[in-house]
Structure formats: C-alpha cells, structure tokens
N, C-alpha and C positions, 0 to 999 in steps of 0.2 A: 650562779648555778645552784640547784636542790640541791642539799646535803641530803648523800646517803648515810644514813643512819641504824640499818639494820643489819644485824647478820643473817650470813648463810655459808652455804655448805653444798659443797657436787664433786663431781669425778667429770674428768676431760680422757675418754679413751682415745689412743694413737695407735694405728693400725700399720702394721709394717710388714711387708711383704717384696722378697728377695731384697731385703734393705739394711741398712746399719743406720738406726734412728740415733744411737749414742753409743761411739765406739769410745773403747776405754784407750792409754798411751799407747796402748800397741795394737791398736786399730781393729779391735775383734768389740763385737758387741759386749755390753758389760754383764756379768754373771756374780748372783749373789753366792757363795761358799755351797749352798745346796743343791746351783745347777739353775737355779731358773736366772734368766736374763732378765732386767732392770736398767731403768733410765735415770737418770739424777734430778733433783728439780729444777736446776740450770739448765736443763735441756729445755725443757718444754716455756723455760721464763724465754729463754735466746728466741724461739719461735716468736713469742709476744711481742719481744722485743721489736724484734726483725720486722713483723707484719706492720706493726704501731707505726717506725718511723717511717715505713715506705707507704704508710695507704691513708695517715692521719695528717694533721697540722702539726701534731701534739710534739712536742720537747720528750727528746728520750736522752738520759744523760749516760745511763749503766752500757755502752757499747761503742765498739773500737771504731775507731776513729785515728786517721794516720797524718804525720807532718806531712804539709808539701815536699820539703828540701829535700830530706831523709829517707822519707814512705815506710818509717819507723812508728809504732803506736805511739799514741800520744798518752803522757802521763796523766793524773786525777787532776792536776793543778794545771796542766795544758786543757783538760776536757772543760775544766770550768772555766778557763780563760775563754774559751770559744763559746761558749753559750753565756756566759754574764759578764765580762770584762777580767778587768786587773781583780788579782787575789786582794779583799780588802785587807787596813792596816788592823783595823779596831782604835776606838776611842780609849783614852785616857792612857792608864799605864799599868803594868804588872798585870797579878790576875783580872784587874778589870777591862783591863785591853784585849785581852784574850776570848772571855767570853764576848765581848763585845763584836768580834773577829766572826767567832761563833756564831753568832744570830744571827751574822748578815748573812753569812754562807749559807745557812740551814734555808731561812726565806728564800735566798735565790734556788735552790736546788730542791726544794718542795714544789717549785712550778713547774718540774718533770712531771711527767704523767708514770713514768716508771717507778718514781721513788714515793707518787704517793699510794701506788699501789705495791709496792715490794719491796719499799726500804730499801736499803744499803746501807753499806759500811766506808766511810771516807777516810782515809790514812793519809794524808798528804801534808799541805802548810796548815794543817788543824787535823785532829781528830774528832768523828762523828760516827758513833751510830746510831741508826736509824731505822725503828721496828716497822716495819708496813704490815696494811691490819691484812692484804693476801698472801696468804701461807699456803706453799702446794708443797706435794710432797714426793717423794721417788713415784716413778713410775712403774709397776710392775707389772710382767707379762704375763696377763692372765690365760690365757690359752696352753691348751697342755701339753703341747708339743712346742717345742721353742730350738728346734736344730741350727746349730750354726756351720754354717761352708764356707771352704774357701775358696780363692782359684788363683791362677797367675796370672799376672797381666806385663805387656813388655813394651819397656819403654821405647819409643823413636830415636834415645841418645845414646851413642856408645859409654862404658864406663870410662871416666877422667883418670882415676890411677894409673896412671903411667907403667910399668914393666910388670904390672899383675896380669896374667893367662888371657883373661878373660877383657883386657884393655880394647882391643877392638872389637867387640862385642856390642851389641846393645842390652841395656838392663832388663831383670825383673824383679817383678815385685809382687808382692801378695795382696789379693784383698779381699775382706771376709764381712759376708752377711747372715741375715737370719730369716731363714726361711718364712716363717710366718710368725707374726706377734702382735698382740693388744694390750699394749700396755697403758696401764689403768693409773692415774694420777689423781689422789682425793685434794680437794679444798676447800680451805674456808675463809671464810672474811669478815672480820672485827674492827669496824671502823675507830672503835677506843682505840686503839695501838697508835692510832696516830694524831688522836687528839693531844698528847701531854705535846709532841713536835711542834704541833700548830701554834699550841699557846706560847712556849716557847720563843717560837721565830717571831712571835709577835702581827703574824696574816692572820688569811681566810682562807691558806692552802687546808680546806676540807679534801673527803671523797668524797663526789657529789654521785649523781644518777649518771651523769652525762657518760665520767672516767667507767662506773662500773657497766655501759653499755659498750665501750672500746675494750675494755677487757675481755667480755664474752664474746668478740670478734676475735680479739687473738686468740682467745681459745676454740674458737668455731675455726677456725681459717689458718691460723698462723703455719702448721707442719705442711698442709698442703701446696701453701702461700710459695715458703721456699721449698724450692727444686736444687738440686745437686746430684751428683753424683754416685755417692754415696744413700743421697735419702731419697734417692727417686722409690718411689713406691711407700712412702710415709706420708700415710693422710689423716687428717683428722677424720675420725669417727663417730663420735657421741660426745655431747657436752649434757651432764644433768647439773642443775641449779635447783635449790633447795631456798624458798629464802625463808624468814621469818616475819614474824607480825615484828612491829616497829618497839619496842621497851622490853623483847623476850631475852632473855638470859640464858639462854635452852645453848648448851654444850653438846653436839653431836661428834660420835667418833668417824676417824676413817672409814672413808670408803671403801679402800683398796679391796680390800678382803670381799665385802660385800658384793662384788659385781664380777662375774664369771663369764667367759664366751666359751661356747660348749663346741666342741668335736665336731659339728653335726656337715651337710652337706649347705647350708642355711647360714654358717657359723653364729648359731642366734648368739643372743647379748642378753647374759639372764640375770633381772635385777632384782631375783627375787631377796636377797638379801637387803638391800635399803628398801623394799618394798616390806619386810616386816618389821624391820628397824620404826618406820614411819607411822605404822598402823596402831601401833602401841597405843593408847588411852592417852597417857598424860600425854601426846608431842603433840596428836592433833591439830588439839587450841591454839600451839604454839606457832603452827604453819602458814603462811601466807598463799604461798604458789608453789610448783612443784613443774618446773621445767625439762621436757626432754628432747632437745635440738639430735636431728638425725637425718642421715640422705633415706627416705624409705623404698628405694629405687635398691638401693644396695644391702641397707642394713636390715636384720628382724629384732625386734623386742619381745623377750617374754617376761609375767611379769613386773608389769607398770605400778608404780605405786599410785595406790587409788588419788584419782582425783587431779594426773599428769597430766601435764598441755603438753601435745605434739606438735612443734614445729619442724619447718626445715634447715638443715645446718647450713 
C-alpha cells in the first residue's frame, strides 16, 4: 500500500437534535463548567470505530468484545488472544525476553487499522504505549443555544424490592437530551508519531492512503451509521480536511473555536474562521487541498476557504 506521508488538519461537525450524542454517568449530556455542552474524543473515536468494523475488512482491536461462556467483556489479553493467538513468551531471558515479548505484540497489533490510526494504550501481560499520528479532540457545541430536557419514561417491570410501597408498581426513570447541537471536533494527523512504532516492531505497518480514506468514512458516516436510542437524531454533518504538500512542517491550531453555526433559520455553518486562518501568506504554499464534505440538501456554508472542493458527505 502508498504510505501516507503528509499531514493535515480538519474539523468533523456532529449535529444533534432531541438527542444525547455523549451523556456523562448520570446520563445528562456533558456540560463544560461554563454551561456549554461537549463531547469527549472517545466519542466521536467509538463512532469510527463502530463504522470501521461493521462496513470494512479491516481489524479493529480497541472495542468490546464479550466471552461466549460468561457474556462478560473480554480483557486486552483475551482481545489479543482473539485476533493473533497465544500471548507470546519472548526469546531469551530477563530484560531481553521481555522486550522481545514486546515486539511481537506491537507487530501483531499495528495490523489494526484503529491502532495505526489512534494508538492506544496496552496494560495487560506487557505494557505498551502507542502514539497514533490522528489526534481529535473534544467536541464542542458550537451553536448558541444548547438546552438540555428531560422527561420520564416507564418501565414494563414492576420494581423487585420486595415490602417497599412502590413494589408493585412498574418503574421510572429519566431520560435527558439536548435540544439542538454542533458539535465541532478539530483534527490532525502526523504520520511521524507512528513511525519510531514501525521501526520498532520491526514491519511496514505504515499509514498508507488507503487507512486515511477509511478514516474519512468514519468521520463522514460513522455518528449517522449508528442509531440507538439515545443518539437517534445524531448525524454527521461536515467533514473539513485540510491536507498539506508532502515535506511541509506547517503546524496548524485547533479548529474548534474557528467554526460557528449561526442562529439563523438556515442554521448556516460559518467557516469564516479557518477561512482566514488559511488565507494567510505564509500557509498558502504549504497547502495541498482543501476538502469540505457536506449533504447541500441539508446544510449551508458561508465562507469557504478559497480554493475548497465541495463534495458530498
């Protein structure tokens, strides 16, 4: 496969209406200290994940997975056993056994398509961690209105405790969404982060072209992809991709901040902020393409940064 070899940079918005895209323990949308609502970036990775295994070939290793016997999750040392076999010994002895332990794990577990896009962390019969060169980041709800309700819902079961009041009853219970929200997740992608692992393990587990076209699928598709109950009304919305020319060093900041959805009746998508971010003199040179994946049935753009390909999401 081509080794992708260049960086870039984009924002993946997630549009949430009467929905809980990412509820916190106590099942209420999550809210930063200031009142605005926010996603984790494990949310939006679960999406990818999720899409990845059901719509690809590809080996996903970061996701649950349950015993037959038990239908209890399987631990990191059960997951590997299911995708590469027996945990190895390692050759020789003491510290050299160990790392030796090491390298075979790292190789088999670089042929995930999740870990060579997102790293992880392995704490099992070895410790590993593992920097993947895509980095997203919270998701925050750009939209200025961010209400959250709640309502009750009742259960078909009566409650089990026995000689409490309410024993032959059936339950309720609460459950709480947010009216409307965009929430805006910046990215970037640094194929170095994963070269010192490659060399390492001793492969060719690159990032090639191939892995960062399944990526931009889960980020086009993946929130829409799954449905539940809770996230019925969470869809993807806008994927921008930013990439660079092939040897550029160009460090670009978050997105978040830069991309607004306005009040309006339209609820445009205004990017006028990475649109002046880009226009800058020195980035120019540095820019390859300039990607903005979108339903234009649904969504408006104001705004473009010069020189953006409109496709559809």
């Amino acid at each position: 496969m081509t080794k992708f070899n260049k960086r870039a940079y984009g924002a993946a918005i997630i549009k949430s209406i009467n929905s809980n895209y990412n509820a916190d323990f106590t099942h209420q949308p999550r809210t930063l200290p200031d009142g605005r609502v926010y996603a984790t970036d494990k949310a939006l990775k679960y999406l990818v994940r999720n899409y990845l295994i059901h719509e690809t070939e590809e080996k996903i290793f970061y996701y649950k997975t349950f015993k037959e016997d038990t239908l209890n999750p399987k631990s990191l040392d059960e997951t590997y056993e299911k995708h590469f076999g027996a945990i190895p010994k390692g050759e020789g002895s003491g510290a050299a056994k160990e790392a030796s332990k090491k390298k075979e794990m790292l190789s088999k577990i670089l042929t995930s398509l999740d870990v060579r896009l997102f790293g992880g962390t392995y704490a099992g019969s070895t410790n590993l961690s593992m920097h993947g060169p895509v980095q997203i980041t919270h998701g925050i709800n750009q939209f200025v209105r961010g209400e959250i309700f709640s309502e009750q819902i009742m259960s078909p079961f009566r409650n089990s405790a026995e000689g409490k009041e309410d024993s032959a009853m059936t339950t309720l219970g609460t459950q709480s969404k947010l009216r409307e929200g965009h929430y805006v997740h910046s990215i970037s992608v640094n194929p170095k982060n994963l070269e010192t692992l490659t060399t390492l393990s001793g492969t060719d587990n690159h990032l090639s072209n191939a892995d960062i076209d399944k990526l931009k699928l889960g980020l086009r598709y993946g929130a829409t992809y799954y449905n539940s109950a809770a996230k019925a009304g969470t869809d993807n919305e806008l994927l921008l991709w930013v990439e660079l020319k092939e040897g550029s060093k160009l460090v670009l900041p978050s997105f978040v901040e830069l991309v607004k959805v306005l009040d309006t009746d339209k609820r445009e998508i205004d990017l006028g902020g990475v649109q002046k971010l880009l226009a800058q003199d020195h980035l120019k040179g540095e820019i390859e393409k300039v990607e903005i994946y979108y339903n234009k049935a649904i969504s408006t753009i104001i705004n473009k940064p010069e020189g953006a390909i409109e496709l559809d999401l």
